[in-house]
N, C-alpha and C positions, 0 to 999 in steps of 0.2 A: 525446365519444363513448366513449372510454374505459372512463368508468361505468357503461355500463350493461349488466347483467346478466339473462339471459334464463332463466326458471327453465322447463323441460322437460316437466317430471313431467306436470303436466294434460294438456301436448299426447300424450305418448305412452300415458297413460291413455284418453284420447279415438280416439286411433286403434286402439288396442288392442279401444276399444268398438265402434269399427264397423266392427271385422273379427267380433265376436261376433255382434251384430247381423243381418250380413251371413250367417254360419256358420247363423245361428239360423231365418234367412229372414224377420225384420223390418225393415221397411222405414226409409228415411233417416231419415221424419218420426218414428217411433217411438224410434230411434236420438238424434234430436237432442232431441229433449223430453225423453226420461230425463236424458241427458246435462245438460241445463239444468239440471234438477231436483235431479239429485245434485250435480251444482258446487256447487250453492247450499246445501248441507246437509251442512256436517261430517262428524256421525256415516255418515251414508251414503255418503260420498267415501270415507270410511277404509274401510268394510265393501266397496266394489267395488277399491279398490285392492288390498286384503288375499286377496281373491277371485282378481284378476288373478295377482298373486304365487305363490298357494297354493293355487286351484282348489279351495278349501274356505272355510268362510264364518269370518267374526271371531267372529261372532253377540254382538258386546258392545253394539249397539244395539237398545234393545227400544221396538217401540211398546205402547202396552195391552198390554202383557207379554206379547206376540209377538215372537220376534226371524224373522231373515233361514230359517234353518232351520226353522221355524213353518211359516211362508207356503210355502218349498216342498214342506213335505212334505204340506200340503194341498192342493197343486196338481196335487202327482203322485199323488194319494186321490184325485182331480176326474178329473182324465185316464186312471188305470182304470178307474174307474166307469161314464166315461164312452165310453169304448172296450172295456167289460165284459170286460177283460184278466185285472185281479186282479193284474197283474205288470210291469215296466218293461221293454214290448218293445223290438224296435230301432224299431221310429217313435217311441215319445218321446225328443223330441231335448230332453236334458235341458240344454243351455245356455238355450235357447228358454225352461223354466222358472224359470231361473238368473234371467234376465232379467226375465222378467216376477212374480219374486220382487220385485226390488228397483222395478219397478212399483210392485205393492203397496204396498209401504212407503213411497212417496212420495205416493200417494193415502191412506194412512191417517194421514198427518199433518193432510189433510184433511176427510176422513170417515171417523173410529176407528169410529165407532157402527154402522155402516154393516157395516165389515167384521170385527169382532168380532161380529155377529151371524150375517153369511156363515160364518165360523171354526166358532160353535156348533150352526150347522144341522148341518152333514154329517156324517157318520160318518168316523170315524178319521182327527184331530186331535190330534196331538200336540204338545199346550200346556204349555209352561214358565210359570209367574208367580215 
């Protein structure tokens, strides 16, 4: 019993996440299926750790030559538009986007085509390649 060594990280990444979650007012089940999904994915484990750490993104993972800053800053283009604000009031709770940034990126590993076209529809898009 001596040997064995419990490594921590994941678990207080994971709590960390569903305190955000919770902050963000998504629910468990949206909380643990991210959570699945970025375990399972390197590049995207590093980019919410480095998040967690630094409350600003790595942005060195790109999909279709979107990275993490891509996705939200057309999220939050979506969310004026759509609350015809023009501006980030105090109701966009920007973790909530934070969040469903790295959504994205875990669905576009499975439909890039998909949302690379969503990306080119809308107005003001600020795309890196």
């Amino acid at each position: 019993m001596a040997g064995i060594v419990i490594h921590t990280e994941k678990i207080k990444v994971y709590e960390n996440l569903k305190y955000l979650c919770e902050f963000a007012r998504l629910g468990t089940e949206f909380c643990n299926a991210l959570w699945e999904d970025v375990v399972t994915d390197p590049g995207l484990y590093q980019e919410l750790l480095y998040y967690m750490e630094n409350h600003t993104f790595l942005d060195e993972l790109k999909r279709e030559g979107y990275s993490l800053s891509d996705v939200y800053v057309w999220q939050m283009n979506r969310f004026n538009l759509f609350h015809d604000e023009g501006k980030n009031s105090f109701q966009c709770n920007k973790e909530r986007m934070v969040l469903k940034a790295f959504r994205t990126m875990v669905d576009m590993r499975f439909k890039p085509e998909e949302y690379v076209r969503k990306f080119k529809e809308g107005p003001g898009m600020d795309r890196i390649m």
